[in-house]
C-alpha positions in Angstrom: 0.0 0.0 0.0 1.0 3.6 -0.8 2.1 5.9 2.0 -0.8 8.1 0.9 -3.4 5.4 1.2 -2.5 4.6 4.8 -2.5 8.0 5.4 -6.3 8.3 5.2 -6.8 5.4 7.4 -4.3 7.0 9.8 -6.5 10.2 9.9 -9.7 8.8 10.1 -8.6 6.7 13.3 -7.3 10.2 15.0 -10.1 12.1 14.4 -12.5 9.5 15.9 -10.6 10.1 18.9 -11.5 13.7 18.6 -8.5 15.1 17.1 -7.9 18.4 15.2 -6.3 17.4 12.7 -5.7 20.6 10.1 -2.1 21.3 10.4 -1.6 17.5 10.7 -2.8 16.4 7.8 -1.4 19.2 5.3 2.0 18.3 7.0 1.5 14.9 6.6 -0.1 15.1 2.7 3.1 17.2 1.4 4.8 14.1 3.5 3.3 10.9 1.3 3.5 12.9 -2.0 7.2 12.8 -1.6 7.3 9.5 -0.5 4.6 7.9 -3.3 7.2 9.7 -5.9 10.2 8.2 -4.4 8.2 5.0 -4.4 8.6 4.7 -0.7 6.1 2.4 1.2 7.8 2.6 4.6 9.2 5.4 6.6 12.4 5.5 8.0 14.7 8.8 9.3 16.4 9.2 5.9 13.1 9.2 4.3 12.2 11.9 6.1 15.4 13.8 6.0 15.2 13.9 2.4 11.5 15.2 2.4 12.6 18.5 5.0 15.3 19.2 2.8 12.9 20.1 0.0 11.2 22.0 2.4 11.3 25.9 2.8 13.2 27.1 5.6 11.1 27.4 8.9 11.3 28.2 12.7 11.8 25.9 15.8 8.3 25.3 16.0 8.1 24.2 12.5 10.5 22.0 12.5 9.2 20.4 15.4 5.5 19.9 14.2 7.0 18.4 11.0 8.7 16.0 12.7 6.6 15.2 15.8 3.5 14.3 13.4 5.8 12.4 10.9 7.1 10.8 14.2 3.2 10.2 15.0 2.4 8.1 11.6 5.1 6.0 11.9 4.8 5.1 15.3 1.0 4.2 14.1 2.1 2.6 11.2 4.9 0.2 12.8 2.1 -1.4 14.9 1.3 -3.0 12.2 4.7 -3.6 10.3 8.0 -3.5 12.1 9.5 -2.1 8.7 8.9 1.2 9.2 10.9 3.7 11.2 10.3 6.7 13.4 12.6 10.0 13.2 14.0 9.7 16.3 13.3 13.1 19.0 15.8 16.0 18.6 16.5 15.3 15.3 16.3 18.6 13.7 18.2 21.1 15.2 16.8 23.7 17.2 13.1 22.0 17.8 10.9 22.8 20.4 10.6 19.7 22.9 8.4 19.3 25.8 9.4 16.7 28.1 8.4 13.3 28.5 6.3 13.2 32.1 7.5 10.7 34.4 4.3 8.6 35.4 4.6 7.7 39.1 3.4 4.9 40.4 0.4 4.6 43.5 3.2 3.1 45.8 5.7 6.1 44.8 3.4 8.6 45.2 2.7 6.8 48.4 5.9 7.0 49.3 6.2 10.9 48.6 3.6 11.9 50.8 5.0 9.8 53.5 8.4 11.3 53.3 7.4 14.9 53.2 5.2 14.1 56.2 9.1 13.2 57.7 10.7 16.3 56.9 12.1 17.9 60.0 11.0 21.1 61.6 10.6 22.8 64.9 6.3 22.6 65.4 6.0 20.0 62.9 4.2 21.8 60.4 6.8 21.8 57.5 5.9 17.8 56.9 2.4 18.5 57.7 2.0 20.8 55.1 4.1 19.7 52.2 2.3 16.1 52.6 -1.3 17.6 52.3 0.1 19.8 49.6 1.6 17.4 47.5 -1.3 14.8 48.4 -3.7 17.5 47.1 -1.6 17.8 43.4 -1.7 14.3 43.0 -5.6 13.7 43.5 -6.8 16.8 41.6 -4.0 18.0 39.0 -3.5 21.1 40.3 -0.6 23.2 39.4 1.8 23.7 42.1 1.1 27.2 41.5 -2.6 27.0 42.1 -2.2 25.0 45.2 0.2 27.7 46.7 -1.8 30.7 45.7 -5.2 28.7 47.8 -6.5 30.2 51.1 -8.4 28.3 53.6 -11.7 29.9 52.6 -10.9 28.7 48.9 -12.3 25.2 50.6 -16.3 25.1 50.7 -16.3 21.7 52.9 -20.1 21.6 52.3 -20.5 21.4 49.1 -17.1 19.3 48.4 -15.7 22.1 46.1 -11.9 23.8 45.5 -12.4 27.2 44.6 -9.2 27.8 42.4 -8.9 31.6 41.9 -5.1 31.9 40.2 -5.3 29.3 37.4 -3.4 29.6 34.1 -4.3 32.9 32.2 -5.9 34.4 35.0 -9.2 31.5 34.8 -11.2 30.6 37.7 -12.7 27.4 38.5 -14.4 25.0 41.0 -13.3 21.4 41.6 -15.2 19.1 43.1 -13.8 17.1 45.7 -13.9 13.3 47.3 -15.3 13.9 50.9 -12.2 11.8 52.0 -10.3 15.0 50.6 -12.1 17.5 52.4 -12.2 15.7 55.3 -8.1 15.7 55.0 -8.1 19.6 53.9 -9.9 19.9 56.8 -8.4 18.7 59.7 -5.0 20.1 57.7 -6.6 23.6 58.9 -7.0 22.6 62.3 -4.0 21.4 62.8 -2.3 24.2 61.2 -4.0 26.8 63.1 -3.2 25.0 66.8 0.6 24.7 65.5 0.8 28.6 64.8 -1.8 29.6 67.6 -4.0 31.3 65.2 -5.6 31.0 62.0 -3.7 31.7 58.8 -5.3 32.9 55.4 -3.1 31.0 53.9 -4.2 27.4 52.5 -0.6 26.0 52.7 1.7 27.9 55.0 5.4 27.4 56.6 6.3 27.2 59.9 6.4 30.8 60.3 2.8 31.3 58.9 3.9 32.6 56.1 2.4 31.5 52.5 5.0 28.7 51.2 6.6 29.5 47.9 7.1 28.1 44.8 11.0 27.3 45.5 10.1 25.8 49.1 7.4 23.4 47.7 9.8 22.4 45.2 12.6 22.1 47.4 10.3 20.1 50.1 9.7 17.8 47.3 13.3 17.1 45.7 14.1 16.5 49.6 11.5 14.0 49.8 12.2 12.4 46.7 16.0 12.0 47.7 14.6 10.8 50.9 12.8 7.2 48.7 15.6 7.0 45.9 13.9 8.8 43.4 16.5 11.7 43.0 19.9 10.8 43.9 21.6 12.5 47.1 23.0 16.2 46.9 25.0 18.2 49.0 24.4 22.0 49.5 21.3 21.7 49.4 20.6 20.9 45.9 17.4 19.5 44.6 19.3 17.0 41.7 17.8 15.8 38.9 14.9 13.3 39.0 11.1 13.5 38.5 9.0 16.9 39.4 6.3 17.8 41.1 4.2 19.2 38.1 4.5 15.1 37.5 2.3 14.5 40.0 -0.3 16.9 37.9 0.9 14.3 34.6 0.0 11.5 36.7 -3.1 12.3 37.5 -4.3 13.0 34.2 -2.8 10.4 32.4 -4.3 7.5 35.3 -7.7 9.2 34.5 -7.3 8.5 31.2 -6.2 5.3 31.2 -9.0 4.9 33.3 -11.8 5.6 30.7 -10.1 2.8 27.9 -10.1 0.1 30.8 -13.6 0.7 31.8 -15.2 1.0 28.3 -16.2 4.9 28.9 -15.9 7.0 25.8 -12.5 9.3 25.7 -14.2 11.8 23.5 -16.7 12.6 25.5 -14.9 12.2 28.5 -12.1 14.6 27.3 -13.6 17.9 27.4 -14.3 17.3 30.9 -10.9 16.6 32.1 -9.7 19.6 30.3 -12.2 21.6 32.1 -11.2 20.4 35.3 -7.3 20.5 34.3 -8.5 24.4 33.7 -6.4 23.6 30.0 -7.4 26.2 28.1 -7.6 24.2 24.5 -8.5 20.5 24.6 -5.2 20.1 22.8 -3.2 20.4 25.7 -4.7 17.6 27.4 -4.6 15.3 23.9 -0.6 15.9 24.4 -1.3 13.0 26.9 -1.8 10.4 24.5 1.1 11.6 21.8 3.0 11.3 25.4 2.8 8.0 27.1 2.9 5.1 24.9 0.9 3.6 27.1 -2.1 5.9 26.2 -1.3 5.5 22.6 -1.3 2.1 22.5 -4.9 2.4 24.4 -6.2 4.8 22.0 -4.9 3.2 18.6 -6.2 -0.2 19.9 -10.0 1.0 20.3 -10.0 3.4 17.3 -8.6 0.5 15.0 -11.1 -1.7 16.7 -14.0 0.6 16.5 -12.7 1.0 12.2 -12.7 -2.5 12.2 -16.6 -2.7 13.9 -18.0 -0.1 11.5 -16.4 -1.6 8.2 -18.2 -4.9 9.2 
């Protein structure tokens, strides 16, 4: 079969999982017409080398949509025949790359919490805090910087709602919560309050009742993760390299999805919602997910094909 024709197939699977697929797909037609004259019917990185250098020149970004969707089809394509090739990342110079999010697992996130409840302070409330903080990222996908920027009236226990005020762009939303959270948040605020003798307006707070910073969650968190093996030890106080704690905000989202495949529900018309509650502001940056984990890609490719295969019986 021709590139070309594949390439049809390819599309139609994408956009039943709710894709926008307009920059794709003229990208990926200027693609296959090279390759159908060169009387290519598999892809590989010199293939594709030989295409960009037809090309005009372009930008970063560019370059790096040319080569992520090309990266895209082949990846599809080689589930079904091992003969074709994916560009490898960082293969054009100068591309825009967003990093790979590190997926933790239930018993490392676990393991987190528990360490950050560990970390040493005078009152106590530096472990307190950083555990019910980073507990909170991992079972909502909050940014760390929406966490931080929460007061304690940001919490309405009765109706089991997170009132986030700062989100990305200056958006507000409400997230509803599992009573088992607000029951934690809650008896966070207590504790917090007896620890600094009076109540803070502060969500998250130090052991000075001040509001806890971006660099101190982060810090807490690279100290906890050095404390389980996940980031190797540092002297001088160094965080090291290892996973982050805007992973916990990857983890969430991508378990969630993962979730809907296993359980039959439909991911298209689950998706909008989980963007809503991520606050993304285009459903594209929550479909980065699946182009992210393989995992997710193999999920999603295996019920589109199998949905194609239903409706063409």
């Amino acid at each position: 079969m021709s590139l070309t024709s594949q390439l049809d197939r390819y599309l139609a699977v994408r956009r039943s999982l709710g894709y926008d697929l307009s920059t794709s797909e003229r990208i990926l037609r200027r693609f296959t017409r090279f390759a159908d004259r060169e009387r290519a019917t598999h892809i590989d990185t010199a293939l594709f080398l030989r295409w960009h250098a037809t090309l005009d020149e372009a930008n970063g970004r560019t370059r790096a949509a040319r080569l992520t969707v090309v990266r895209l089809f082949a990846q599809w394509l080689s589930s079904f025949d091992l003969a074709h090739e994916a560009p490898p990342r960082g293969l054009l110079p100068n591309t825009v790359m967003r990093s790979r999010p590190y997926i933790y697992s239930d018993a490392e996130v676990a393991s987190i919490i528990a360490a950050a409840m560990a970390l040493p302070s005078i009152c106590g409330l530096r472990g307190l805090t950083c555990s019910t903080l980073f507990a909170l990222i991992a079972i909502t996908g909050l940014r760390v910087s929406e966490g931080l920027a929460l007061d304690g009236d940001d919490l309405d226990a009765d109706n089991g709602a997170l009132r986030v005020r700062q989100g990305k762009n200056g958006k507000e939303r409400l997230l509803p919560l599992d009573p088992s959270a607000v029951e934690r948040l809650l008896d966070y605020r207590v504790k917090r309050d007896r620890l600094i003798g009076h109540p803070a307006k502060p969500m998250f707070v130090t052991d000075k009742a001040t509001r806890l910073t971006d660099c101190g969650a982060r810090y807490n968190f690279a100290q906890a993760c050095q404390q389980i093996g996940l980031r190797s030890e540092q002297q001088y106080q160094r965080h090291g390299r290892g996973p982050r704690i805007h992973d916990l905000r990857h983890t969430f989202a991508v378990r969630t999805m993962i979730n809907w495949y296993r359980t039959g529900k439909d991911p298209a018309r689950e998706m909008i919602r989980l963007t809503t509650y991520l606050g993304h502001s285009n459903p594209s940056g929550t479909y980065w997910y699946l182009e992210a984990v393989p995992e997710l890609l193999d999920l999603a490719m295996g019920r589109a094909t199998a949905s194609g295969g239903e409706m063409a019986q």
